[in-house]
C-alpha positions as CSV (number, residue, x, y, z in Angstrom):
1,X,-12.2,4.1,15.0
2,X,-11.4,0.5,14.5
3,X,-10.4,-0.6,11.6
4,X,-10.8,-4.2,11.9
5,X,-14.7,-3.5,13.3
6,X,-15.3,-0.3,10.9
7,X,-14.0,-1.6,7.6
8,X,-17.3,-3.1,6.3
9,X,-18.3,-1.8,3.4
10,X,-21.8,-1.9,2.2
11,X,-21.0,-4.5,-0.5
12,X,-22.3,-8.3,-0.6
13,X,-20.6,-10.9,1.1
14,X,-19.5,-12.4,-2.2
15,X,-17.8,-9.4,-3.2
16,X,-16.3,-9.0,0.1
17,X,-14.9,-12.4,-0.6
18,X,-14.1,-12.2,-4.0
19,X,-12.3,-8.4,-3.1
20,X,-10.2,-10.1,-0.1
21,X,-9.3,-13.1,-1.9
22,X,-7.7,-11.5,-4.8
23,X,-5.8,-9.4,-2.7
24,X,-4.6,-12.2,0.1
25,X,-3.5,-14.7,-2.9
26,X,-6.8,-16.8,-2.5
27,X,-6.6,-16.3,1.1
28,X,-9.6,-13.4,2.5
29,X,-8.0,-13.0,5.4
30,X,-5.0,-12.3,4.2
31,X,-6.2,-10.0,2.0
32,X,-8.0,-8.1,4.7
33,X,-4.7,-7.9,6.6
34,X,-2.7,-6.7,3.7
35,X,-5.9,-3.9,3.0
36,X,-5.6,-2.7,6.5
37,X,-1.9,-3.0,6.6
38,X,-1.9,-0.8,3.5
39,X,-4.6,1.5,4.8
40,X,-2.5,2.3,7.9
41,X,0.4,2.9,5.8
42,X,-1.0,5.4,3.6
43,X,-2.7,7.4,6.8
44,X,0.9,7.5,8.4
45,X,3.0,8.7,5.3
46,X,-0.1,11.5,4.5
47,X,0.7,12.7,8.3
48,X,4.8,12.0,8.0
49,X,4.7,13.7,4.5
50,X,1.6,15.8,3.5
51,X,2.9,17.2,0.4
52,X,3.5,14.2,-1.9
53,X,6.2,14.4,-4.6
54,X,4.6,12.5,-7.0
55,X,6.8,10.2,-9.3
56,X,10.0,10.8,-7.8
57,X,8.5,9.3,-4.3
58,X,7.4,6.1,-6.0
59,X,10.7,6.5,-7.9
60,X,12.6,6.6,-4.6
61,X,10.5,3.8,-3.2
62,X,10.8,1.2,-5.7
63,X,14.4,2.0,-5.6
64,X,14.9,0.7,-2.0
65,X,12.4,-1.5,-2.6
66,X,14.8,-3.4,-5.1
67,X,18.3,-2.8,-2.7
68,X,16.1,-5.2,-0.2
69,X,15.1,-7.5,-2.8
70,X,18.6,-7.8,-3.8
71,X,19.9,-8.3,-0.3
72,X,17.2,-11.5,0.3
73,X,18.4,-14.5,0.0
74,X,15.1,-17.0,0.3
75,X,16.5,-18.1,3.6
76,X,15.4,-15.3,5.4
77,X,13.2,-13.0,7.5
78,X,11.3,-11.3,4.5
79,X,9.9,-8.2,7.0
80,X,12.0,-5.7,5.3
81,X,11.7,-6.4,2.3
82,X,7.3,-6.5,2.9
83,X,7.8,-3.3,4.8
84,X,9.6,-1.5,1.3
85,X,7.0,-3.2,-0.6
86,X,4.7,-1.4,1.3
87,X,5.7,1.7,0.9
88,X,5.6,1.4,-2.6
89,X,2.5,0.5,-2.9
90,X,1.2,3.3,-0.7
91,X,3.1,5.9,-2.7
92,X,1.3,4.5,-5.6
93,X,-2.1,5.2,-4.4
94,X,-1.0,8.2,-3.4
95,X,-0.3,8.7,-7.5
96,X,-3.3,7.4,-8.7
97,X,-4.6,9.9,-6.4
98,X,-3.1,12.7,-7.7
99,X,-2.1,14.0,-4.4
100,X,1.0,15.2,-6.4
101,X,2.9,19.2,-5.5
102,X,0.8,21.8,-7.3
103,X,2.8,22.5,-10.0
104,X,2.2,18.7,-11.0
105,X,-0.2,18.3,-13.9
106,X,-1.6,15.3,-13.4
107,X,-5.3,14.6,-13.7
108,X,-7.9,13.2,-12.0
């Protein structure tokens, strides 16, 4: 499967837009970069990590997330600190999910 081909939902071309847009900062193809750069993300860490830890993960994420953000200055290359970001984010869907350890009581 392709992403970039497959990733079409059945939805109008003005949500599409609208959808994209908000996530890429105004910019849809951004936004459908960042959606398939998250997408992939979230794949690889459910086949790295299947059982998810729940809060401590996004916990543990965030934390490294802000050791990067503290080490950026402005000046420079920004990959690491998008790749931690990342990360977080995918450990958040992964929450909002509720793909959590079993003895986890969260909801769906």
């Amino acid at each position: 499967m392709s992403l970039e081909k497959d990733l079409k939902p059945p939805l109008s071309a003005a949500v599409q837009e609208y959808v994209l847009s908000a996530f890429g900062g105004g910019d849809a193809e951004h936004g459908r970069d960042l959606l398939l750069a998250l997408a992939r993300r979230v794949a690889f860490a459910r086949k790295v990590h299947p059982v998810f830890g729940g809060m401590k993960c996004v916990a543990d994420e965030f934390a490294e997330l802000a050791r990067e953000a503290a080490r950026f200055r402005g000046d420079g290359d920004s990959r690491r600190m998008r790749e931690e970001a990342l990360d977080v984010m995918s450990t958040c869907i992964r929450l909002y999910n509720v793909e959590a350890l079993p003895d986890w009581d969260g909801e769906k």
